[in-house]
TIRO-2110 file (N, C-alpha, C; in Angstrom, 1 decimal):
// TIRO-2110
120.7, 33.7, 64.2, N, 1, A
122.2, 33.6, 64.0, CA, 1, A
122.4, 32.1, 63.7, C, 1, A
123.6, 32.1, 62.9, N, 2, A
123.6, 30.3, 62.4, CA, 2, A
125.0, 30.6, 63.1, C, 2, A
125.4, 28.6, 63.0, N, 3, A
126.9, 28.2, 63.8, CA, 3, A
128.2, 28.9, 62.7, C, 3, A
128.6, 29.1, 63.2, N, 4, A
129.8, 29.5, 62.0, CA, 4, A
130.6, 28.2, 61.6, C, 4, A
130.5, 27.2, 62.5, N, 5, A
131.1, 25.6, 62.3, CA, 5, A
130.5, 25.2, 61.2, C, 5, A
128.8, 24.8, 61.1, N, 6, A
128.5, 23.8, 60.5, CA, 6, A
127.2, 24.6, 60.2, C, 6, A
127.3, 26.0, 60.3, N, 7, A
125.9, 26.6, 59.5, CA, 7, A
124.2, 26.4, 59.9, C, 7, A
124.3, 25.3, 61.4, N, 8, A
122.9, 25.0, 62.1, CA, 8, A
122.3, 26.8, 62.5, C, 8, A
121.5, 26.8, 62.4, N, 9, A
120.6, 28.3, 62.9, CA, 9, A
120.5, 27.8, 64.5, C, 9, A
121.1, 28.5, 65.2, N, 10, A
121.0, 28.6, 66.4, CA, 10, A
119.4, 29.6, 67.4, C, 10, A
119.7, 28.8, 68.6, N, 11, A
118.8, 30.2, 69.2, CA, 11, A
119.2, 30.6, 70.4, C, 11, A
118.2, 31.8, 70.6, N, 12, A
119.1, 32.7, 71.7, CA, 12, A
120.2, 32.4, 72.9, C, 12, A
119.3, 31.5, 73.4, N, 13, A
119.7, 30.6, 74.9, CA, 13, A
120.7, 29.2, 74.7, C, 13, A
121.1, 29.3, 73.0, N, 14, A
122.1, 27.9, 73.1, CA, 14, A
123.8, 29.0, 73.4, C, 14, A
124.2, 28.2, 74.2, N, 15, A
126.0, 28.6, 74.3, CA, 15, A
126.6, 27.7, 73.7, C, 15, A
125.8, 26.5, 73.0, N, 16, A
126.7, 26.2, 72.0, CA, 16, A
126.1, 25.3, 70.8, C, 16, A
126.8, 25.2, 69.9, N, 17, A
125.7, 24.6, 68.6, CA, 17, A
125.0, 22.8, 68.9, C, 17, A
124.3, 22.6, 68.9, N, 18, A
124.1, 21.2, 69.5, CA, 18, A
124.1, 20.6, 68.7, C, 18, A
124.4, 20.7, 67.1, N, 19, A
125.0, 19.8, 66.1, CA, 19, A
126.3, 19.4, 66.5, C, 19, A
127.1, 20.7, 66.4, N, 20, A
128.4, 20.1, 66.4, CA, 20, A
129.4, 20.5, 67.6, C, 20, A
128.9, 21.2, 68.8, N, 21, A
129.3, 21.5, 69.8, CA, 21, A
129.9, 23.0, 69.6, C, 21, A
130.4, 23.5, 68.9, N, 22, A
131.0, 24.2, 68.7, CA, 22, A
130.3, 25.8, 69.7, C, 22, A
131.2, 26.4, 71.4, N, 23, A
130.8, 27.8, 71.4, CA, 23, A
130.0, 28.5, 70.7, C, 23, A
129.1, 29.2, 71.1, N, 24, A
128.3, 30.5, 70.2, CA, 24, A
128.8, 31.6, 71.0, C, 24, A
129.1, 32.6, 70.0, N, 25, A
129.6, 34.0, 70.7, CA, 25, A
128.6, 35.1, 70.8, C, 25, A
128.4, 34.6, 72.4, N, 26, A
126.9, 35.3, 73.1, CA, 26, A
126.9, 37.1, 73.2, C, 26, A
128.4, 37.6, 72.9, N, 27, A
128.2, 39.3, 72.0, CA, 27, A
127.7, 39.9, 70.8, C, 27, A
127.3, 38.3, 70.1, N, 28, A
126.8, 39.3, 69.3, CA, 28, A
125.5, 39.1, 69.5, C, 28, A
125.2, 37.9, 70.4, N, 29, A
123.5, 38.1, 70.5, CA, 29, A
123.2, 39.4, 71.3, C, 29, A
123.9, 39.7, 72.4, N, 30, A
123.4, 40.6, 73.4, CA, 30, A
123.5, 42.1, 72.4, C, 30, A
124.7, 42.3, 71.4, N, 31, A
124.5, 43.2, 71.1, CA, 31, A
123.6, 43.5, 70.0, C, 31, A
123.0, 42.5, 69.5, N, 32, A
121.9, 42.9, 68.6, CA, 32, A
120.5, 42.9, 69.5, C, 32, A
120.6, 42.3, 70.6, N, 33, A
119.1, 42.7, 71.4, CA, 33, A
119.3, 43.8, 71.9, C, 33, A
120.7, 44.6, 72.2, N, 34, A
120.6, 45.7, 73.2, CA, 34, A
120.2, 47.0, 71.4, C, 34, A
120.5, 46.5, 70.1, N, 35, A
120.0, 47.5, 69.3, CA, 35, A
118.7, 47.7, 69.2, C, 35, A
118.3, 46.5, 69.7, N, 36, A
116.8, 46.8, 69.0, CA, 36, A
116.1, 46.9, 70.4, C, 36, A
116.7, 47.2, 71.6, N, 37, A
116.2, 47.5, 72.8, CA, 37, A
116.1, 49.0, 72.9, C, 37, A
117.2, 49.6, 72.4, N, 38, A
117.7, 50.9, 71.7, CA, 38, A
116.7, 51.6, 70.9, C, 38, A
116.1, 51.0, 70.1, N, 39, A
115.3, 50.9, 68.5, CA, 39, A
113.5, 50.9, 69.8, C, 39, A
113.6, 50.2, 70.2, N, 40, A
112.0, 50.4, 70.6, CA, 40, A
112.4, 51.4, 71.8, C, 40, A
113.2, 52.0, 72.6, N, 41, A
113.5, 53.0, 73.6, CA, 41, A
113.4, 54.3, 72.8, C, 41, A
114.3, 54.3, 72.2, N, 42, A
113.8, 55.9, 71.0, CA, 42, A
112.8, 56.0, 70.4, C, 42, A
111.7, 54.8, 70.0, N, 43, A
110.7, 55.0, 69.3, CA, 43, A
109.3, 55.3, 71.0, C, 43, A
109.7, 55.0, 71.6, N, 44, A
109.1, 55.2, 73.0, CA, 44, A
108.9, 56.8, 73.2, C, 44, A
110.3, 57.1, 73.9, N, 45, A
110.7, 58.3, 74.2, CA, 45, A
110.2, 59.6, 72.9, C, 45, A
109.9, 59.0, 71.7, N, 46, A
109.6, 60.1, 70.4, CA, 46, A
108.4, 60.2, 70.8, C, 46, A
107.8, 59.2, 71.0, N, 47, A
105.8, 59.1, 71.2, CA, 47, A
105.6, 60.1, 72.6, C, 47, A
106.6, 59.3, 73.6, N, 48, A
105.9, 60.3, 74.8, CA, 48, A
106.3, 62.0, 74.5, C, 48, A
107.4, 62.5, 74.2, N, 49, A
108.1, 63.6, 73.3, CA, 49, A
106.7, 64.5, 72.9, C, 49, A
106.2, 63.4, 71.5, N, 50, A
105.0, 64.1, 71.3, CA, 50, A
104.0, 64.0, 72.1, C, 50, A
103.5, 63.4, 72.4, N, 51, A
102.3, 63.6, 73.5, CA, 51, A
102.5, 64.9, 74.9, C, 51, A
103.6, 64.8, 74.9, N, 52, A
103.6, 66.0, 75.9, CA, 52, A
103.7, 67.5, 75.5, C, 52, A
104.5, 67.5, 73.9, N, 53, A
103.8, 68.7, 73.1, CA, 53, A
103.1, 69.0, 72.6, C, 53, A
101.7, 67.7, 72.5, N, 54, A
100.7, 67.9, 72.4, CA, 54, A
99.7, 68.0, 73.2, C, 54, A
100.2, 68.0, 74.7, N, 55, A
99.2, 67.7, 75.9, CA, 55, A
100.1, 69.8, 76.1, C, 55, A
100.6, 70.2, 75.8, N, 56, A
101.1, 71.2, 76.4, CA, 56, A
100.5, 72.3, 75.2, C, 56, A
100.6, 72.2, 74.3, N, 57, A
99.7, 72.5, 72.8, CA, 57, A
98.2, 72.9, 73.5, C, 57, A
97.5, 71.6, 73.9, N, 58, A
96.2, 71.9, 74.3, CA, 58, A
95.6, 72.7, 75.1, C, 58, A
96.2, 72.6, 76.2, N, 59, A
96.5, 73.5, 77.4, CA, 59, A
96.5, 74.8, 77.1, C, 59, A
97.9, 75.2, 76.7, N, 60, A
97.8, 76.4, 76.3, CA, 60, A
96.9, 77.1, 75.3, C, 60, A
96.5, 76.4, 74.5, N, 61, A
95.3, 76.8, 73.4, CA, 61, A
94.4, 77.2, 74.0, C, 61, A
94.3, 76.1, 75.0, N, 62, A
93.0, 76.5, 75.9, CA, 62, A
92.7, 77.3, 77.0, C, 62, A
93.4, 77.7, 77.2, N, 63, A
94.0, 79.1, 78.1, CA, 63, A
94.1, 80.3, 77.1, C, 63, A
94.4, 80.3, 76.2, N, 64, A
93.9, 81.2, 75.4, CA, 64, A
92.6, 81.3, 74.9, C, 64, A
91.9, 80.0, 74.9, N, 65, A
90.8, 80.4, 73.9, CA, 65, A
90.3, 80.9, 75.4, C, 65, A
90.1, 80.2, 76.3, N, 66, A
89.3, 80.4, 77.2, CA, 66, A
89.3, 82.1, 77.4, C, 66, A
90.8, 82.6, 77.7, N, 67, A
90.5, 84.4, 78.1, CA, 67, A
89.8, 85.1, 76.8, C, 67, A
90.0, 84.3, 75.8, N, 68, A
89.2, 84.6, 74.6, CA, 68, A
87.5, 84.7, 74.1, C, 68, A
87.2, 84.2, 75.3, N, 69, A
85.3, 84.1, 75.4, CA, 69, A
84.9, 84.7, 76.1, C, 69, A
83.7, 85.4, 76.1, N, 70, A
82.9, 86.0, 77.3, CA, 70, A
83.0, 85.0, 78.3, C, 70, A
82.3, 85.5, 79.7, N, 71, A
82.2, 84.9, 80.2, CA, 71, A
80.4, 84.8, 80.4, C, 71, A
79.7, 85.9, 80.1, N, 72, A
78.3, 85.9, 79.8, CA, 72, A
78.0, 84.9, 79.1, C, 72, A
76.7, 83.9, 79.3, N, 73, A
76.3, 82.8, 78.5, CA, 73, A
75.6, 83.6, 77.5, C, 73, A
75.3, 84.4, 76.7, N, 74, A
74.7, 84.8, 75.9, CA, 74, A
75.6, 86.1, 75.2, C, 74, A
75.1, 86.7, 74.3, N, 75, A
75.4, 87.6, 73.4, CA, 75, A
74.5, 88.3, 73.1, C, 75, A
73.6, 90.0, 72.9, N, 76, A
72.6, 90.1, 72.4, CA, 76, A
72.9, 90.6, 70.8, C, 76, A
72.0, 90.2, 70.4, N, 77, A
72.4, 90.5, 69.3, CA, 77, A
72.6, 91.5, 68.0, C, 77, A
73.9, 91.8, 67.6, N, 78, A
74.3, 92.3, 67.0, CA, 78, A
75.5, 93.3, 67.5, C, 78, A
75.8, 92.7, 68.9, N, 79, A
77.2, 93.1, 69.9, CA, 79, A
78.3, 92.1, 69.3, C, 79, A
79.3, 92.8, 69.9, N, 80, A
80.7, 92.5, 70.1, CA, 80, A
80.8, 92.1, 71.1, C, 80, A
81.8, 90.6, 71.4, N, 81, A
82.4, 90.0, 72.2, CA, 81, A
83.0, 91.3, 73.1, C, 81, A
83.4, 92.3, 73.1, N, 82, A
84.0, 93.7, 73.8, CA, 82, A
82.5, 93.8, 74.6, C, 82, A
81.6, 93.9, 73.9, N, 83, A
80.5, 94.9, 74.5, CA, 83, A
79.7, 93.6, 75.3, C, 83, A
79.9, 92.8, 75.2, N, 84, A
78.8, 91.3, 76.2, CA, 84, A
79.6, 91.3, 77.2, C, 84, A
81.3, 91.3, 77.1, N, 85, A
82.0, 91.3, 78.6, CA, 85, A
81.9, 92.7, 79.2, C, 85, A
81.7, 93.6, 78.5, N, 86, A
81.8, 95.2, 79.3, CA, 86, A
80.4, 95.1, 80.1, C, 86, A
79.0, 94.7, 79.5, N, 87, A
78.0, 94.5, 80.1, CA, 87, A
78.2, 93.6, 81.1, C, 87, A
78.8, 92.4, 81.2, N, 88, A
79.1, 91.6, 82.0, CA, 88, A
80.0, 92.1, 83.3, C, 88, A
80.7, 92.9, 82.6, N, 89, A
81.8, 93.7, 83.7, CA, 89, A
80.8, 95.1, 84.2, C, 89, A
80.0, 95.2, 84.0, N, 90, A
79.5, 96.6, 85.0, CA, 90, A
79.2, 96.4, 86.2, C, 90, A
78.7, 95.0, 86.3, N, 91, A
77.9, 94.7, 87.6, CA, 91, A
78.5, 94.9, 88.6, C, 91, A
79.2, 93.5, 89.9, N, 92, A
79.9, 93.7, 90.4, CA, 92, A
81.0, 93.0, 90.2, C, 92, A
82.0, 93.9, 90.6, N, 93, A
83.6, 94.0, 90.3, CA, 93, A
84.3, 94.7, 92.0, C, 93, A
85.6, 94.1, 92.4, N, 94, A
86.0, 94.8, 93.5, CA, 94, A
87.1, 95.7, 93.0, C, 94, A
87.6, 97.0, 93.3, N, 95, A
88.5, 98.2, 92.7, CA, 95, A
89.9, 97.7, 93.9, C, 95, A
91.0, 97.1, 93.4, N, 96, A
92.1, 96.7, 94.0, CA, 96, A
93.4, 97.5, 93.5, C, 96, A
94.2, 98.1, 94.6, N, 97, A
95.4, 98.7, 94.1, CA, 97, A
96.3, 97.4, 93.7, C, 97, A
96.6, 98.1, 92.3, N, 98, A
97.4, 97.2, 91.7, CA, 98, A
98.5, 96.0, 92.6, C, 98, A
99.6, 97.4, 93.6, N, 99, A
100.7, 97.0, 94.1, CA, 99, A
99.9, 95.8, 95.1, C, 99, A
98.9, 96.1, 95.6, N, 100, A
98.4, 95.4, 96.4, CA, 100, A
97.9, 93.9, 96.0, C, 100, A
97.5, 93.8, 95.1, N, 101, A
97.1, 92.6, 93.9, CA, 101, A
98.8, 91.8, 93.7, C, 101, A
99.7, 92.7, 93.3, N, 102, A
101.1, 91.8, 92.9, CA, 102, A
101.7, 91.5, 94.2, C, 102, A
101.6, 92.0, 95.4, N, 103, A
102.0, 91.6, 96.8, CA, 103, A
101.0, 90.6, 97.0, C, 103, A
99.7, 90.5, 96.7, N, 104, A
99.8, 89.3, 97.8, CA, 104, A
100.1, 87.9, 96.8, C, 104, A
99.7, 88.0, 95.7, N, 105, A
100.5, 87.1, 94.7, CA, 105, A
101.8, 86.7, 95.4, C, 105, A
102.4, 87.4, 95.1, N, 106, A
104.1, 87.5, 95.8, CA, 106, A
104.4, 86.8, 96.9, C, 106, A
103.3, 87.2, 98.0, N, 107, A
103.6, 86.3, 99.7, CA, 107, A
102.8, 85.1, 99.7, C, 107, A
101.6, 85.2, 99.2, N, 108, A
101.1, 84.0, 99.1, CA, 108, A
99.8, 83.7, 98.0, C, 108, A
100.2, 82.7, 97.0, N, 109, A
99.6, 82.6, 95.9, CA, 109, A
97.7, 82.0, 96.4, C, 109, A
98.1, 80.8, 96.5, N, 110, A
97.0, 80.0, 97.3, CA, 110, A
96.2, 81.1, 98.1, C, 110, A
96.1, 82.1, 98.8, N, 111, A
95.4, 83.1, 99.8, CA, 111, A
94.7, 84.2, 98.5, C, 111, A
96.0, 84.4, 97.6, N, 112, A
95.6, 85.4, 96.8, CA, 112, A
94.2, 84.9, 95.7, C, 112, A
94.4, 83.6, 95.4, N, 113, A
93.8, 83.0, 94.9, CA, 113, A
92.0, 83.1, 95.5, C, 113, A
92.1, 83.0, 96.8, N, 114, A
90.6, 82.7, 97.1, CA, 114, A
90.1, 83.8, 97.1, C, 114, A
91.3, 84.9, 97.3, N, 115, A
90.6, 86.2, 97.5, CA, 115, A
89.9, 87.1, 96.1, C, 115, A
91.1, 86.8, 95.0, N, 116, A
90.9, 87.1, 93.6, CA, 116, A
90.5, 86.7, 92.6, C, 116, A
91.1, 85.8, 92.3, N, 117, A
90.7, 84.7, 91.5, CA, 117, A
89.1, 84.1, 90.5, C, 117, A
88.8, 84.5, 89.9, N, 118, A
87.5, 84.2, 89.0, CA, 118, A
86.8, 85.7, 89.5, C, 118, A
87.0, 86.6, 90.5, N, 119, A
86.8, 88.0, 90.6, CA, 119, A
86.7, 89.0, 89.4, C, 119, A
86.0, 89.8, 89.4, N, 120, A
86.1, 90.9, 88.3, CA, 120, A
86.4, 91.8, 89.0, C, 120, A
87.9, 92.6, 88.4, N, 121, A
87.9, 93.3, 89.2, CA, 121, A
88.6, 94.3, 88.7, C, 121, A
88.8, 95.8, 89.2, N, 122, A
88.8, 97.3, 88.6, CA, 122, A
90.3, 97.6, 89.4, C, 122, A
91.9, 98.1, 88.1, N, 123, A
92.7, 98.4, 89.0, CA, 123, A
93.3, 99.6, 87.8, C, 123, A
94.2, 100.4, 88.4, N, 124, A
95.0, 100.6, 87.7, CA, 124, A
96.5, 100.8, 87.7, C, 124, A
97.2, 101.2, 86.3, N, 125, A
98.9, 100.9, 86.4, CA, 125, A
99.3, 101.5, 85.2, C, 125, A
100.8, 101.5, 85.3, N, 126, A
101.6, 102.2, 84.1, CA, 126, A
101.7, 101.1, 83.1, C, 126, A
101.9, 101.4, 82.1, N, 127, A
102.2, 100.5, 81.0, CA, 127, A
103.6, 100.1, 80.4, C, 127, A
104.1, 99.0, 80.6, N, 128, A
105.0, 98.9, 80.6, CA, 128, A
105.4, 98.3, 79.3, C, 128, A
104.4, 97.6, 78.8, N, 129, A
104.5, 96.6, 77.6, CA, 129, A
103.2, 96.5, 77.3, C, 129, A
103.4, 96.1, 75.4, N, 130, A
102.4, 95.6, 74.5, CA, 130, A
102.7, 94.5, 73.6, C, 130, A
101.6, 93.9, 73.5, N, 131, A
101.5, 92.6, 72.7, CA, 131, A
100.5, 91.8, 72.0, C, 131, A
100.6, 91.0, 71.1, N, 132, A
99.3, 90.3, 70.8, CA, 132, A
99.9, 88.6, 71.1, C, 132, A
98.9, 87.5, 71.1, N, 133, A
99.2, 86.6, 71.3, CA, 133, A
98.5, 85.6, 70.1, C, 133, A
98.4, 85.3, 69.3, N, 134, A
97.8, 84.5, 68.3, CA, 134, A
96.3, 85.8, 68.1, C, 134, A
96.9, 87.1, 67.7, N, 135, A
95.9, 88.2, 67.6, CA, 135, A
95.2, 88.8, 69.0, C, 135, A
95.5, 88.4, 69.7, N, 136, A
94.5, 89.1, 71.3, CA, 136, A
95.9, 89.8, 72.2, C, 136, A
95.2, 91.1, 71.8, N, 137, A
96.4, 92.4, 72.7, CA, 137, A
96.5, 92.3, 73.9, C, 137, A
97.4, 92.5, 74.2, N, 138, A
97.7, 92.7, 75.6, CA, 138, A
98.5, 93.7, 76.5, C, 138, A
98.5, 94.0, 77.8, N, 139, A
99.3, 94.9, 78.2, CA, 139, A
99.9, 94.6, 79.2, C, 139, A
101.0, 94.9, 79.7, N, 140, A
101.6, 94.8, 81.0, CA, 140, A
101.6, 95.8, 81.9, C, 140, A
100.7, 95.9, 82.7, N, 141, A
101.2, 96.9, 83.6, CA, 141, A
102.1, 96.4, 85.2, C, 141, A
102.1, 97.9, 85.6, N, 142, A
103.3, 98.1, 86.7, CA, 142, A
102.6, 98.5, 88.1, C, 142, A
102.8, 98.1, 89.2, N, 143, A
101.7, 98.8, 90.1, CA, 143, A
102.9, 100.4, 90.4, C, 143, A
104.2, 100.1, 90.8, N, 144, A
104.6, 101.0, 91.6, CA, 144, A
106.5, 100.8, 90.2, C, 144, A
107.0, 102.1, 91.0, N, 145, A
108.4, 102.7, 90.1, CA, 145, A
109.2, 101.5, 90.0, C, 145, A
109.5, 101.1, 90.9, N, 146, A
110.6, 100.1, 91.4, CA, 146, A
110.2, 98.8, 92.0, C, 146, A
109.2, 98.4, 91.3, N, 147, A
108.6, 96.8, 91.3, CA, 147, A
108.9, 95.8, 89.8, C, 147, A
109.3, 94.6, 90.5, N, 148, A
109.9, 93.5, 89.4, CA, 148, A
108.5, 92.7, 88.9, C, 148, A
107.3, 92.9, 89.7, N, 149, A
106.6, 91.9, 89.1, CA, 149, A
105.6, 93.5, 88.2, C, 149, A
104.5, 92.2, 87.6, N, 150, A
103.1, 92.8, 86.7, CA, 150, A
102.1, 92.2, 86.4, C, 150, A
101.2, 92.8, 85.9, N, 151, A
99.8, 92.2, 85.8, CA, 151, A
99.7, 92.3, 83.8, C, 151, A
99.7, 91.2, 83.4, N, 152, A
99.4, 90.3, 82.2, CA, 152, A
97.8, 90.5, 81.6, C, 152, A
97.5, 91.6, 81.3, N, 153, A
95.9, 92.0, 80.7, CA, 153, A
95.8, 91.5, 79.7, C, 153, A
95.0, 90.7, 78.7, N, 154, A
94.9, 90.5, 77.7, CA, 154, A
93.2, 91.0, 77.7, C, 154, A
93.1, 91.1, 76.5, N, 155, A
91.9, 91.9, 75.9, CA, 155, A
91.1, 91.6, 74.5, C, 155, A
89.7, 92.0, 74.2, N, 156, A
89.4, 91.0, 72.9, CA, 156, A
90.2, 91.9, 72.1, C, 156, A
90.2, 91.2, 70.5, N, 157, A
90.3, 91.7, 69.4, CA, 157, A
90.0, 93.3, 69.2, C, 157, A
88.9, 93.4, 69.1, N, 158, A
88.0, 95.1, 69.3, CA, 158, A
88.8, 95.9, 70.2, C, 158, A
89.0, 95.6, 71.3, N, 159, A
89.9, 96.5, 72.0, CA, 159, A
91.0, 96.8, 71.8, C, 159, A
92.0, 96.4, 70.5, N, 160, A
92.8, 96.8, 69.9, CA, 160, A
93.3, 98.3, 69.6, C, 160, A
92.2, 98.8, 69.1, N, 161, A
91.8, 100.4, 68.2, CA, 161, A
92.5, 101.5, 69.3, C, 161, A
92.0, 100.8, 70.9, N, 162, A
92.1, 102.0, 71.8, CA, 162, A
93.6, 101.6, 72.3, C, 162, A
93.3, 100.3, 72.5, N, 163, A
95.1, 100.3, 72.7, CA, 163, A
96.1, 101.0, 72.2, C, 163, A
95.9, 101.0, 70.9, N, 164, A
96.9, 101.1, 69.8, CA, 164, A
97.2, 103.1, 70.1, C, 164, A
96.1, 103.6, 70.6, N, 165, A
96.0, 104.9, 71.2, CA, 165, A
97.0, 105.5, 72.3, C, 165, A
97.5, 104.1, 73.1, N, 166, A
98.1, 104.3, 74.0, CA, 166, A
99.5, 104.3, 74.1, C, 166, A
100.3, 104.3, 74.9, N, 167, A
101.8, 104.5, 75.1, CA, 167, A
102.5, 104.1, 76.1, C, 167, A
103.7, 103.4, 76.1, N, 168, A
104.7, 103.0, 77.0, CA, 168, A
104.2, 104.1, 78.2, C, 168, A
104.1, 103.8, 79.9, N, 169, A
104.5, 104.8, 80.2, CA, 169, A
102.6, 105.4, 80.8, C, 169, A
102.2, 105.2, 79.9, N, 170, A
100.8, 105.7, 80.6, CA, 170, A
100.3, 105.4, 81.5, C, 170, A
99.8, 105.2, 82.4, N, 171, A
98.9, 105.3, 83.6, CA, 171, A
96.8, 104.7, 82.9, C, 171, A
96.8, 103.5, 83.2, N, 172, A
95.2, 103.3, 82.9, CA, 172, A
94.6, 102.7, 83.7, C, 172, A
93.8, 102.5, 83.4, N, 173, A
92.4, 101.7, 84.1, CA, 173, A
91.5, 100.8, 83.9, C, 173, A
91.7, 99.7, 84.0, N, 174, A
91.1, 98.4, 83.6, CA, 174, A
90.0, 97.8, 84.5, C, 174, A
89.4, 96.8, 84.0, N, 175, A
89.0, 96.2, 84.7, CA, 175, A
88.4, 94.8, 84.0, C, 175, A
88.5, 93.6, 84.4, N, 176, A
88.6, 92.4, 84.0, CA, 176, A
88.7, 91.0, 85.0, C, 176, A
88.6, 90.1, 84.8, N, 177, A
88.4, 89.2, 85.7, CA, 177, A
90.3, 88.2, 85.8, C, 177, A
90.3, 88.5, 87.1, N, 178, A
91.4, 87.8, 87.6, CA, 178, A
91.7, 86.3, 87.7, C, 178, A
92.7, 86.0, 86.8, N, 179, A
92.7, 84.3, 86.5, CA, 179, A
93.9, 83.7, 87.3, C, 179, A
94.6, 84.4, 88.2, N, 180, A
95.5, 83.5, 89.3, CA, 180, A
96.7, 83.9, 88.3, C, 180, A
97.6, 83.5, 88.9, N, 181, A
99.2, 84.0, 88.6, CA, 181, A
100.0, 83.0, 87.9, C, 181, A
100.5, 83.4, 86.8, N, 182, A
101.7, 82.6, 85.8, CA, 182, A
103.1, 83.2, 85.7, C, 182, A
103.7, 83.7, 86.7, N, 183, A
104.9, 84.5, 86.3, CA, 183, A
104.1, 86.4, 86.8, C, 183, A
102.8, 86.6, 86.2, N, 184, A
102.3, 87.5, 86.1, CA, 184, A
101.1, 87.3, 87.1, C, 184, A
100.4, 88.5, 87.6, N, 185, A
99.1, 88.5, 87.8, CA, 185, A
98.9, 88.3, 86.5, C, 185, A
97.2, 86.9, 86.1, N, 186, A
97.1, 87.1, 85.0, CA, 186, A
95.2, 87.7, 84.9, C, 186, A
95.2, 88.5, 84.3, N, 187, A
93.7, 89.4, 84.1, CA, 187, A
92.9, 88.9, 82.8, C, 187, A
91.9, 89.1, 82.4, N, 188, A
91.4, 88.2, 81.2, CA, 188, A
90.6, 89.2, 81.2, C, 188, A
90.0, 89.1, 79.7, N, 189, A
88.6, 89.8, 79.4, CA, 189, A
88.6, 91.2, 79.4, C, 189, A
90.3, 91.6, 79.8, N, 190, A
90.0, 93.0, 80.2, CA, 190, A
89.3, 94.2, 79.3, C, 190, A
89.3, 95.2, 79.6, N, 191, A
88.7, 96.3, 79.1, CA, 191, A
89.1, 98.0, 79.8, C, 191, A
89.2, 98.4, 79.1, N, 192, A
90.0, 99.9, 79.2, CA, 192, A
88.8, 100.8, 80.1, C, 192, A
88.8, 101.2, 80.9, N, 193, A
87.8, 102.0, 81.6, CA, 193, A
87.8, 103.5, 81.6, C, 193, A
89.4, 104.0, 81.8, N, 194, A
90.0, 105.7, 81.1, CA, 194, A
91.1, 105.7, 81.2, C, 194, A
91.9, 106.5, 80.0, N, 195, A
93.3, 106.4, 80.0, CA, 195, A
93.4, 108.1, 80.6, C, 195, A
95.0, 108.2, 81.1, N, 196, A
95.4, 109.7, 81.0, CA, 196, A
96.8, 109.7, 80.0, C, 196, A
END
């Protein structure tokens, strides 16, 4: 900023021109630092913005890819990702009534967790909903008539064919490894065992 008197370029911290004495009117300095305080605050807030939809991006990806993998270190070959987790899933698995799986979720997550949690486990339920998520189907089932919560099955690709067989409403049987609770019991890897 220069003097408006006598045209000296002033700096921030003078209140007045030291050529010629003349006041300096210290609003317009403050209001050009509070612009460009403004100017690096939004350029701040844009960066962290992205970073957190990009830290939330990853996450979720990865929660997808992850229910998206066997959990078998191997493949033999000339199987389907369907048929390395179904071999993976024969072994042992515990058979849990659904209702009983979304209650204890419900009372206590942390308890349900130790009990279920990375488990393979055999349940069954009505179907209440279907879906795909970046291509990998999924189901919602219901344990009991007049319950608000559900269990969130997702399933590979391959397992589509038989889904697609099924109906609002049906009654099945899964079995898949339990990944702790998002809103939903969430199940992974599942696999259709028998419909009625």
């Amino acid at each position: 900023m220069f003097c408006k008197e006598c045209g000296t370029k002033l700096k921030y911290h003078d209140s007045i021109c030291q050529k010629c004495g003349v006041p300096t009117p210290k609003d317009v300095f403050v209001l050009k630092k509070s612009n460009e305080g403004a100017k690096y605050l939004k350029n701040a807030l844009n960066c962290i913005g992205v970073l957190i939809v990009a830290l939330l991006g990853v996450a979720l990806w990865g929660g997808i890819i992850d229910g998206a993998l066997p959990d078998s270190d191997f493949i033999i070959s000339g199987e389907t990702e369907s048929h390395a987790t179904a071999r993976s899933n024969r072994g042992h698995f515990m058979r849990v009534d659904l209702q009983e799986l979304l209650n204890a979720y419900e009372d206590n997550e942390i308890s349900a967790d130790k009990k279920y949690k990375g488990n393979i486990i055999e349940t069954n339920g009505v179907i209440i909903a279907f879906g795909q998520v970046f291509g990998i189907p999924y189901v919602l089932l219901q344990g009991g008539k007049f319950t608000f919560t559900a269990a969130h099955c997702s399933f590979y690709k391959g397992e589509a064919q038989s889904l697609s067989k099924l109906s609002k409403g049906d009654r099945i049987t899964i079995r898949g490894r339990c990944d702790g609770w998002l809103g939903y019991v969430i199940i992974r890897d599942a696999q259709t065992i028998d419909s009625n």
